[in-house]
N, C-alpha and C positions, 0 to 999 in steps of 0.2 A: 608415610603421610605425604612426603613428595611425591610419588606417582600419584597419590587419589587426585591432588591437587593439579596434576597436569592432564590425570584424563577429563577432569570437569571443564577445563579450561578445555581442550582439545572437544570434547560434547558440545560444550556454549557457541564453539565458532561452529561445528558442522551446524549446529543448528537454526541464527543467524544465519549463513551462506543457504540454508534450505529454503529459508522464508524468502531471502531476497530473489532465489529462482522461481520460488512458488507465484511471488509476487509479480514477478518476472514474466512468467507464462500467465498470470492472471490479466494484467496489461494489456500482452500482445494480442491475446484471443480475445479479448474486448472490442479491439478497433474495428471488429466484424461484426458485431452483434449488439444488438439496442441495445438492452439492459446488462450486456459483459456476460464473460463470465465469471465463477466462482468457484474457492476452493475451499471444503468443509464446512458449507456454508455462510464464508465470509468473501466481499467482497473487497479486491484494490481498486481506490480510486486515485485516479494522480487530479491533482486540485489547482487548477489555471488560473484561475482569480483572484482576486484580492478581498471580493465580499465577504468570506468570515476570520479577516484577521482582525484581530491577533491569535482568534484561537485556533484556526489554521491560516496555511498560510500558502502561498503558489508553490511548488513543490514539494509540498508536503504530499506524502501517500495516506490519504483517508483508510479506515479499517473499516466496513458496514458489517451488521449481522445483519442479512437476509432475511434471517427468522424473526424478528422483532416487530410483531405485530400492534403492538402494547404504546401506542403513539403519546405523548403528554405534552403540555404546555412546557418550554423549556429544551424539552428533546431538538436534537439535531437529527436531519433526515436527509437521506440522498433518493433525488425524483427523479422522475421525466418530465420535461415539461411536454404540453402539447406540441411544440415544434422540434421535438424529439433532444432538446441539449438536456445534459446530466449536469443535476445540480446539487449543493448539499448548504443546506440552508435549517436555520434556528424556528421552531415553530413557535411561535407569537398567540396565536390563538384559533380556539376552534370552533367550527358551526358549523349546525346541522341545519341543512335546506335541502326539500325535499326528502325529508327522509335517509339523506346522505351523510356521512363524515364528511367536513370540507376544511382542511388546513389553510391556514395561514402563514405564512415562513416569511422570512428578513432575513439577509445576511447581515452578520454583525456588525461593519463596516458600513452599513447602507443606514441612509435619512430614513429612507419608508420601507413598508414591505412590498414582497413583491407584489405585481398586477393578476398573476391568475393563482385561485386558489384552487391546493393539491388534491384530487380524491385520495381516495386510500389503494386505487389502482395504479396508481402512479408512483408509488413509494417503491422505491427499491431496495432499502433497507435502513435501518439505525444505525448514526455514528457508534462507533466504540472509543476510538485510538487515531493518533496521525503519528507516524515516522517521520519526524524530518526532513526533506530537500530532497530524500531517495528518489523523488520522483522527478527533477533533472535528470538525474543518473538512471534512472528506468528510461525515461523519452529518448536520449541520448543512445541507448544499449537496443532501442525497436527502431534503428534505425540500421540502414546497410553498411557505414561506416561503424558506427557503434560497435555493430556485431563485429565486423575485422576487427577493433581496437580491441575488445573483451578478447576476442580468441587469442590477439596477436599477444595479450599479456599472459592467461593462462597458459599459451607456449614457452615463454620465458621463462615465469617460474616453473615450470614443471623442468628448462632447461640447466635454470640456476642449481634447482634441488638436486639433481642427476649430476653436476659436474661437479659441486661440491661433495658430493658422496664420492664420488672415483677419484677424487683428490685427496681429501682424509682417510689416514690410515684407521685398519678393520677396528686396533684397541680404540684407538681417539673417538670414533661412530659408537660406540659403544656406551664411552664413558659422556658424550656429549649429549646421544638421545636418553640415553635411560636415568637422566638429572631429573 
């Protein structure tokens, strides 16, 4: 029962440690390209502003489905605006002019909504989810110090692991990983 119980735990961080790289490489390949990219059809958004707090917040890493065509009053949406910034804002309400879909979005934080209303070509995806503050820690890590500090800690631990191992004797490693 104790091994089940340490390879779930040892599953939950590879997989955690997966998403934060997925995210990671989602981020970085974004700063190139209009609308980012995406992985499995979801986007990361790292969230700069204060407009929809409290329900997100500046650091927070947004979660978008891409596929989420299904727009509603209430929904949170991540756009483009016409001057090309990415934004993710609360839809307030909707109209049709011209024969078009035209949102209306507010950040939650804000007195009014916003000045131009969204087509549905401009939508990048539907919120899901926010991760917490990861996205300090992402902006931090797509930078060229970032990157040495991440690697320079990966070298450590991978040094701490290895010198502790050739220090404890074979029975001790034995009886200490297989708990």
């Amino acid at each position: 029962m104790v091994r089940i119980l340490s390879w779930i735990k040892d599953i939950a961080f590879y997989i955690f440690v997966l998403i934060i790289i997925l995210a990671s490489i989602s981020l970085i390949l974004s700063k190139n390209d209009t609308y980012g990219s995406h992985i499995f059809g979801y986007k990361f958004i790292n969230i700069k502003s204060e407009s929809m707090e409290p329900t997100i917040s500046p650091g927070d890493i947004a979660i978008v489905n891409i596929a989420n065509n299904d727009v509603k009053r209430g929904d949170i949406i991540t756009f483009q605006t016409e001057n090309n910034q990415t934004k993710t804002h609360r839809v307030v309400d909707i109209h049709l002019k011209n024969g078009n879909i035209l949102y209306e979005t507010k950040g939650d934080a804000n007195s009014v909504s916003d000045q131009e209303l969204v087509a549905t070509e401009q939508i990048i995806g539907s919120y899901i989810f926010n991760i917490p503050k990861i996205g300090h820690l992402l902006s931090f890590m797509s930078t060229s110090i970032g990157i040495f500090t991440f690697i320079f800690f990966i070298l450590i631990i991978i040094g701490v692991v290895r010198f502790r191992r050739s220090i404890v004797p074979k029975e001790q490693q034995k009886t200490i990983y297989n708990k």
